[in-house]
C-alpha positions in Angstrom: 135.1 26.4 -42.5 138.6 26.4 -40.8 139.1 25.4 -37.0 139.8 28.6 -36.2 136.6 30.1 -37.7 134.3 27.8 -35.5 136.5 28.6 -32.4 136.1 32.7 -32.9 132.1 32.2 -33.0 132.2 30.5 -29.9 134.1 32.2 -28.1 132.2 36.0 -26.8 131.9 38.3 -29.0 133.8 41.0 -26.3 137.4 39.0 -26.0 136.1 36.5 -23.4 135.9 33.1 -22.6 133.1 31.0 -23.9 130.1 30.5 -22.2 130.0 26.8 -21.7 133.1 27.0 -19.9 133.1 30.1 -17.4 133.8 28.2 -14.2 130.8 29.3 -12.1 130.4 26.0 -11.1 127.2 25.1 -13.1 125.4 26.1 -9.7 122.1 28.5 -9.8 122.1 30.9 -6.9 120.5 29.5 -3.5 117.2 31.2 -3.0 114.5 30.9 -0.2 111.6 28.7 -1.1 108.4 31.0 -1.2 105.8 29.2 1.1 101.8 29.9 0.6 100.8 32.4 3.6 97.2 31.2 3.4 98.7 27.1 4.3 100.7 28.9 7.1 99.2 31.3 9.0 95.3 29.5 8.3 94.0 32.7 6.4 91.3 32.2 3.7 90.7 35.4 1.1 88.2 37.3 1.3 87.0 39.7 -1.2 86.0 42.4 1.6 89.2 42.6 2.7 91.3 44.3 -0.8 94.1 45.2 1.5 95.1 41.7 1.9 94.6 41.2 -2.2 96.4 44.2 -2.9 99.8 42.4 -2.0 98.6 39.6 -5.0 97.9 43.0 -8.0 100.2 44.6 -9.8 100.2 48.4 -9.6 98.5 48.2 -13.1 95.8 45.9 -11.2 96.7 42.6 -13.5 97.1 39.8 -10.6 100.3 38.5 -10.2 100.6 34.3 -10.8 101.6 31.8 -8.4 105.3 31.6 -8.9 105.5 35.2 -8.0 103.4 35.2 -4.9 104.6 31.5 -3.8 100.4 30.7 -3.1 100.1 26.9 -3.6 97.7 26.1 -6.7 94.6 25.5 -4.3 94.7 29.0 -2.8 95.6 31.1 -6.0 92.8 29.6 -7.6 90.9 31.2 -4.6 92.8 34.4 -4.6 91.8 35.1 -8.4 88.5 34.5 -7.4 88.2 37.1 -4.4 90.1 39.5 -6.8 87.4 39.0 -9.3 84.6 39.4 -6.9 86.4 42.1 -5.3 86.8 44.3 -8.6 82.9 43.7 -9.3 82.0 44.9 -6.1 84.8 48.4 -7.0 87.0 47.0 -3.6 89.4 46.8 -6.5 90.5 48.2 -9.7 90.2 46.6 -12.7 93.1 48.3 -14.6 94.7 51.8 -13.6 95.9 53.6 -16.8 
């Protein structure tokens, strides 16, 4: 394989620059750090209250895991559970088609 060759594969496939090299700094964009609201704000969930556990279901009713809702591990443990409970007791669905 010529130098040439191994310098076209690398480079993108529309014209550009490669990849490895495309000057952004190497940085990931700043986010805010999600923080548990149950830590916070001294909440505990409750499976008779499925407006609170709505905000931790999908629209589908699948719930939603821990990097998504920022709940630390000890309280989205918890908040599966309620949701559980919550879905046998029909406060909840347990899919929506």
């Amino acid at each position: 394989m010529r130098d040439d060759d191994r310098d076209s594969k690398d480079s993108d496939s529309r014209g550009g620059r490669d990849r490895r090299s495309s000057g952004g700094g190497g940085r990931r964009p700043s986010f805010r750090k999600k923080v548990c609201k149950f830590c916070t704000q001294n909440l505990i969930p409750d499976y008779k209250n499925p407006e609170m556990l709505r905000r931790y279901i999908t629209e589908r009713g699948k719930i939603l895991p821990a990097r998504i809702t920022g709940c630390c591990a000890k309280h989205q443990r918890s908040v599966t559970n309620e949701i559980k409970k919550a879905r046998v007791l029909a406060y909840l669905p347990f899919e929506k088609k």
